[in-house]
C-alpha positions in Angstrom: -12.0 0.7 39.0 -10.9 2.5 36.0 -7.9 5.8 35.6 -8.5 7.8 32.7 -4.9 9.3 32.1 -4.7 12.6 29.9 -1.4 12.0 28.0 0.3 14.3 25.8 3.9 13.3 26.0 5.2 15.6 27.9 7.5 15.0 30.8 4.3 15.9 33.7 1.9 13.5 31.5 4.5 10.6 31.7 4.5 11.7 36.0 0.8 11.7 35.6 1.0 8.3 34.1 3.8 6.7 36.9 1.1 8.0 40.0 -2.1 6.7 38.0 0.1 3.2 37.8 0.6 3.5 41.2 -2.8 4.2 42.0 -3.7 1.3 39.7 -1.7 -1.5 41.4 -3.2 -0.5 44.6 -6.8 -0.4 43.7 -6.3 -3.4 41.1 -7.9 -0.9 38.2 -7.5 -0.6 34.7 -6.0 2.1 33.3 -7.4 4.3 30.2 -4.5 6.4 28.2 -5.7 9.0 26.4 -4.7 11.4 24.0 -6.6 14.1 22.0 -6.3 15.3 18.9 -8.0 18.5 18.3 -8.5 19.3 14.8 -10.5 16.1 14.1 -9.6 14.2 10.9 -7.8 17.1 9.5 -5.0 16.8 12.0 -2.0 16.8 9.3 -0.2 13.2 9.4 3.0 14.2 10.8 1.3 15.2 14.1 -1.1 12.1 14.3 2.1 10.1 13.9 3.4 11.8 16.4 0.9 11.6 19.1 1.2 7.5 18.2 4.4 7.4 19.0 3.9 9.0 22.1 1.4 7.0 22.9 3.4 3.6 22.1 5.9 5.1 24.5 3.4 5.4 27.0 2.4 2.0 26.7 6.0 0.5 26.9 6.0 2.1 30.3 2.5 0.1 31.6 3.4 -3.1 30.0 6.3 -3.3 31.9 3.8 -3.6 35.0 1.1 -6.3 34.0 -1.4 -3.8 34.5 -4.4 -3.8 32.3 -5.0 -0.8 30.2 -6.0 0.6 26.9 -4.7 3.7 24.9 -7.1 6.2 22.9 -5.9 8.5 20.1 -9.2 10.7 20.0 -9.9 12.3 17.2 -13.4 13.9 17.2 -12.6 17.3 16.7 -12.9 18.4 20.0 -11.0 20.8 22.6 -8.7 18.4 24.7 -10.7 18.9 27.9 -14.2 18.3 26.5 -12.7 15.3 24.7 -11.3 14.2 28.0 -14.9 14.6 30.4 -17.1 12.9 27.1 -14.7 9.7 27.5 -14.7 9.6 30.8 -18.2 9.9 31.2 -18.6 7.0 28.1 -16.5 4.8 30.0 -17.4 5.1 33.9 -13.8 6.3 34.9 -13.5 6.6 37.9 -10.4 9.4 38.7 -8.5 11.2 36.2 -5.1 11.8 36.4 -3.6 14.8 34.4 -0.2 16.7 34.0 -0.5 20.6 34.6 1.9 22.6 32.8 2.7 26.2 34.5 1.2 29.4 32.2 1.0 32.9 33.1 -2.6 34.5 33.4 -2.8 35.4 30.7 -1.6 32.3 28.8 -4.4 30.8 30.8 -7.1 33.4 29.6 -6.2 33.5 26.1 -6.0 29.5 25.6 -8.1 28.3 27.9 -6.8 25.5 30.5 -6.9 21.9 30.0 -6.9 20.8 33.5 -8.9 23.8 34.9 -12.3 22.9 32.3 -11.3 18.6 33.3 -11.4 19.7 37.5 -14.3 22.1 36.7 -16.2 19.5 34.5 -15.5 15.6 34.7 -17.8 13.4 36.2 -15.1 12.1 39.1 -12.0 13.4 41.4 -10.0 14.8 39.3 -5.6 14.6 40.5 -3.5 16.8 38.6 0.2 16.6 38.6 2.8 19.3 38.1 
């Protein structure tokens, strides 16, 4: 089994990441952490720095539990949820996990959702945590 896990580091991606360990002990799957970089290459160097350092914090937190995993800092340009549904189709996950941040309507209308395109799109179940 594999958990694709949309990480950002924020406080509900790291909650996202604690139930996807969780669901990963139980089911003996291998968990994928991902983060996405929109932009592409251009992404100025102070914010890809940041998102490694996120995602070395994120990976203190799985080693700690002898699961087996891999991190992803994607960088192909493309809006965080599209980035998330093309890896999870490339890489037969098989349940996403995904903190949801509240937004007002209109928040929601004028920058899209995240989560709502991942439910709406990806390729398998689809838990979101807030």
């Amino acid at each position: 089994m594999n958990i694709l896990v949309g990480y950002d580091g924020s406080k509900v991606a790291n909650d996202a990441l604690e139930l996807a360990i969780q669901q990963a002990k139980a089911f003996d799957a291998k968990v994928h952490i991902v983060t996405s970089m929109k932009g592409g290459p251009e992404v100025p160097r102070e914010d890809f720095e940041r998102a490694e350092e996120e995602l070395k914090y994120a990976k203190s937190i799985i080693n700690k539990e002898s699961i087996p995993y891999e991190s992803h800092l994607s960088i192909r340009g493309l809006e965080a949820g599209e980035d998330l549904v093309q890896y999870a189709e490339e890489n037969q996950i098989d349940q996403i996990f995904l903190g949801v941040r509240r937004r007002s309507k209109v928040g929601k209308f004028v920058f899209g959702s995240t989560a709502q395109y991942v439910i709406l799109e990806a390729p398998c179940p689809v838990l979101s945590v807030k």
